[in-house]
C-alpha positions, 0 to 999 in steps of 0.5 A, spaced: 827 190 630 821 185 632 815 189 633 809 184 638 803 184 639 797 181 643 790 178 640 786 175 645 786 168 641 793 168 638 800 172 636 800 173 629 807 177 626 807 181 619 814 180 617 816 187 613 822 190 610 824 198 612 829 202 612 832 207 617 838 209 622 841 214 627 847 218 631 850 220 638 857 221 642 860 220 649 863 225 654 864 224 661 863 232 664 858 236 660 855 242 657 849 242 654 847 247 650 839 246 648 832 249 645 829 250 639 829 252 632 823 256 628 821 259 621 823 267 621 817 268 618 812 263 620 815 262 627 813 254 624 817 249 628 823 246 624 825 238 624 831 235 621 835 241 622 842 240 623 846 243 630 852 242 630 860 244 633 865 241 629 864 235 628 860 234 635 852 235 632 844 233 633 838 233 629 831 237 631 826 233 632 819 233 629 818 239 635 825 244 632 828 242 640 834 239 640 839 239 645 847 238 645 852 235 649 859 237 649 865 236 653 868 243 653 863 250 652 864 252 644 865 259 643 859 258 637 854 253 633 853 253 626 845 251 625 843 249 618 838 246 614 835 245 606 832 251 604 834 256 609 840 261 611 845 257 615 846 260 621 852 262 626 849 263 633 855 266 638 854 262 645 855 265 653 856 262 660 849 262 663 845 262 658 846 255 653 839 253 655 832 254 652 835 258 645 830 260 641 833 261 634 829 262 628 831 261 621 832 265 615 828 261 608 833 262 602 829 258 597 825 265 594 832 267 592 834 261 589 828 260 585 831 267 581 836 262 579 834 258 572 838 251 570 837 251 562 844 249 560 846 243 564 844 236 562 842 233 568 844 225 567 851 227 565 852 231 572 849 225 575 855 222 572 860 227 573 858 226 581 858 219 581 866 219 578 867 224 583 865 221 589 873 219 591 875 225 591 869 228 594 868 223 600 872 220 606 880 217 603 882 214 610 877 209 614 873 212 620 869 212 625 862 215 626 858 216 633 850 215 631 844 215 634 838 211 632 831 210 633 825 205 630 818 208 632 811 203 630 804 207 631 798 203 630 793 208 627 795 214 632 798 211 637 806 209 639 806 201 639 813 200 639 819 205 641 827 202 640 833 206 640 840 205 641 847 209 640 852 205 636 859 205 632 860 206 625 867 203 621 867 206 615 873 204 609 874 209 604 869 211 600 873 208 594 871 201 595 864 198 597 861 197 603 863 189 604 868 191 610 863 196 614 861 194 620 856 197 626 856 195 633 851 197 638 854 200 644 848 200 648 840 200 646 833 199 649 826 198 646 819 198 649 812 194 647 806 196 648 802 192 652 796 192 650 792 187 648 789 188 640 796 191 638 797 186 632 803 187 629 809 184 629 815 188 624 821 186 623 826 191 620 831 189 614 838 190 618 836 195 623 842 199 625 845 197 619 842 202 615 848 206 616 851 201 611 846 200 607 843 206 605 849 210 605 847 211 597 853 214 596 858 208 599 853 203 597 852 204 590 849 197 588 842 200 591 842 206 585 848 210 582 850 204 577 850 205 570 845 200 570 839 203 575 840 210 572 839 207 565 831 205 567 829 213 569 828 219 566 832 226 569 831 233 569 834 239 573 829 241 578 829 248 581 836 249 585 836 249 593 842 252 598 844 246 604 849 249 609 849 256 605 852 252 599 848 253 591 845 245 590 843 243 583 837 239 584 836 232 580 829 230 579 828 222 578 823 219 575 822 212 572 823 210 565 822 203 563 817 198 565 820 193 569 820 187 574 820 191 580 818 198 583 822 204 581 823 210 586 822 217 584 827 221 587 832 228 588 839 229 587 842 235 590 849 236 588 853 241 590 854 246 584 862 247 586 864 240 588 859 236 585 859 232 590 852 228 593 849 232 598 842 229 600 838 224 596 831 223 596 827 217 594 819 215 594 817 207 593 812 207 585 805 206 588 802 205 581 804 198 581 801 195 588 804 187 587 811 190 584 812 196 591 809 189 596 815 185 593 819 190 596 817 191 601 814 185 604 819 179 607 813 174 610 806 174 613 801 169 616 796 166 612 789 170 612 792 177 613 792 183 607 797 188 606 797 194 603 802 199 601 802 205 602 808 209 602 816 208 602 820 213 603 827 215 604 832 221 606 840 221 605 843 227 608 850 229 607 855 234 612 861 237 608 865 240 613 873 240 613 874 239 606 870 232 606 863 230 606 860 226 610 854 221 611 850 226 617 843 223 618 838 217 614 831 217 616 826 212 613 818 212 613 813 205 611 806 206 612 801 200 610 795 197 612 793 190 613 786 187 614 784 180 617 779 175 614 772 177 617 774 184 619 770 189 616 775 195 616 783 195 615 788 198 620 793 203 618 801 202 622 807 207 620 813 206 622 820 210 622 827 209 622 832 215 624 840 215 624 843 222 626 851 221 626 853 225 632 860 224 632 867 221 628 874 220 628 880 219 623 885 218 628 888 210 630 881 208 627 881 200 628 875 196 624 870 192 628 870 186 629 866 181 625 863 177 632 862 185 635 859 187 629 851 187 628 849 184 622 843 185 619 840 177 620 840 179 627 833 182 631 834 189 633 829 188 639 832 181 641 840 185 642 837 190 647 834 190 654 827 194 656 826 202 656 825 203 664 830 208 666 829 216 665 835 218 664 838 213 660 842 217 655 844 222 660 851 222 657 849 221 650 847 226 644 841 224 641 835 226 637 830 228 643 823 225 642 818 229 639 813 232 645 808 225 642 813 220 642 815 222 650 807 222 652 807 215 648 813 212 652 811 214 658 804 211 657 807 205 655 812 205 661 807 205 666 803 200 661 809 196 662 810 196 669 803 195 671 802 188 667 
């Protein structure tokens, strides 16, 4: 992904590594089952929540709205999310729309519930040796939607996002055979002079790949990496009504390179990896800026901040699967001769909104996207409002939608 900017004298680009991803699917006639999903108690709005039938699912967005897309009317849809009671609400003709559900917390409950015993490096390990067992043992094909949002202090200044198809080869071997295709995208740039960024996103859509920690375990779960941090069980969680033991990662070791801090929540039953949560050290500003920074011109200062990033898995017809990835990089840069420096956020998601074991072919290698390429070079501007008419995504926060706007009509006048 390139995110370009405009000064009055010259372009200047930030070259940065981020991480992200997205989900989506298809249906030629449609019923769309919409609203939103609150605390029970609190009546606070809840983002992230999985909403799903079947296979077929969507995320909430950072407002608690979603909304489903599916070929045919499902009796019922299961919504879950960490620390709260799944729930199983019953659906009727004529009133699929504008749902309200509110959730149940659990973690009350869950925190009665005291791990004394377990060694939390040795279930890492047992999971670890479990993962064929526990994960896809036939290739598979995944629907996904993906976003990359930039903001500038408080302000959208880039907007991408795209619906692509993932080929998954067994969870047995490595990820060297996995491929993404981008099956249609957009993105749109703010105008404005002054936007000075330009942000190249390590892999773009291939995050479904890379970040797959699971499938990928070059990244983190190799004897190797554990051995340079420290474990201890955290207090247990439930996701999709399942108990979850909780790992909680810290570093260990001095080493050349930043380490994460992290959590592990493994499934009590199967031992299987459901959701990894990782946060970039920051006590060592050199050691987090050579992770995260590719290239930048000469003159500019930049300053980590924060790097972070959420895995989530979905167990479901005896299998767990990759359901949702979402990575956030904040920084600041600063000029020669200017006094204050400018704060930019910018956030990748993939949510998987569909998959499929039957006939699945591979993509082809020059069909795929590969993670050298740009994102924003692949697709085309972000004009017409019904766009993803036919296709489950993450719909837009109320902000973002007030932002792509704003930068429609930018873009339109200019």
């Amino acid at each position: 992904m390139y995110l370009c900017s405009k000064t009055k004298t010259k372009m200047r680009r930030l070259w940065l590594i981020i991480l992200l991803l997205a989900p989506l699917a298809v249906f030629a006639q449609q019923v769309v089952i919409s609203g939103s999903v609150v605390d029970e108690k609190t009546g606070a709005e809840l983002g992230q929540v999985s909403v799903s039938a079947g296979r077929v699912s969507v995320v909430t967005n950072e407002d608690g709205v979603f909304s489903l897309k599916l070929a045919e009317m499902p009796g019922s849809i299961m919504v879950s999310h960490l620390g709260y009671k799944s729930r199983q609400v019953k659906l009727t003709e004529g009133a699929t729309e504008r749902l309200k559900i509110k959730l149940q917390p659990t973690s009350i409950l869950l925190r009665e519930i005291v791990v004394m015993n377990e060694d939390p490096r040795e279930l890492v390990d047992i999971a670890i040796s479990k993962i064929p067992e526990n994960y896809s043992k036939a290739p598979e094909l995944l629907k996904g939607f993906y976003r990359e949002t930039a903001m500038k202090r408080k302000h959208y200044i880039y907007v991408a996002e795209g619906v692509e198809d993932m080929y998954k080869t067994p969870y047995s071997r490595g990820t060297a055979r996995d491929r993404v295709a981008i099956i249609k995208g957009r993105r749109l740039l703010s105008q404005k002079s002054g936007d000075t960024l330009g942000v190249k996103v390590m892999g773009g859509p291939t995050q479904a790949v890379i970040m797959d920690l699971v499938k990928n375990r070059d990244f983190l779960l190799n004897r190797e990496s554990l051995d340079e941090y420290r474990f201890s069980m955290g207090v247990p969680e439930l996701i999709n009504d399942r108990p979850q033991y909780v790992v909680l990662m810290e570093p260990s070791k001095i080493v050349p390179y930043a380490l994460y801090y992290g959590k592990l929540y493994i499934d009590q039953e199967r031992l299987a990896f459901t959701r990894i949560e990782l946060d970039l050290d920051m006590r060592d500003k050199d050691k987090a800026t050579q992770t995260m920074l590719v290239k930048k011109p000469f003159g500019v200062r930049f300053k980590p901040r924060e790097l972070s990033c959420v895995v989530d898995y979905r167990y479901e017809d005896g299998v767990t699967r990759i359901s949702y990835l979402r990575n956030t990089f904040r920084f600041n840069c600063d000029w020669k001769r200017r006094l204050f420096s400018t704060s930019f956020t910018a956030t990748c998601e993939m949510a998987v909104t569909d998959c499929s074991s039957d006939n699945v072919q591979p993509i082809a290698s020059r069909s795929s996207f590969d993670s050298r390429d740009a994102y924003y070079d692949k697709v085309e501007y972000f004009l017409d409002p019904d766009y993803w008419s036919s296709y489950n995504i993450i719909e837009p926060s109320e902000s973002l939608d007030k932002a792509i706007q704003k930068l429609v009509s930018r873009y339109r006048r200019n």
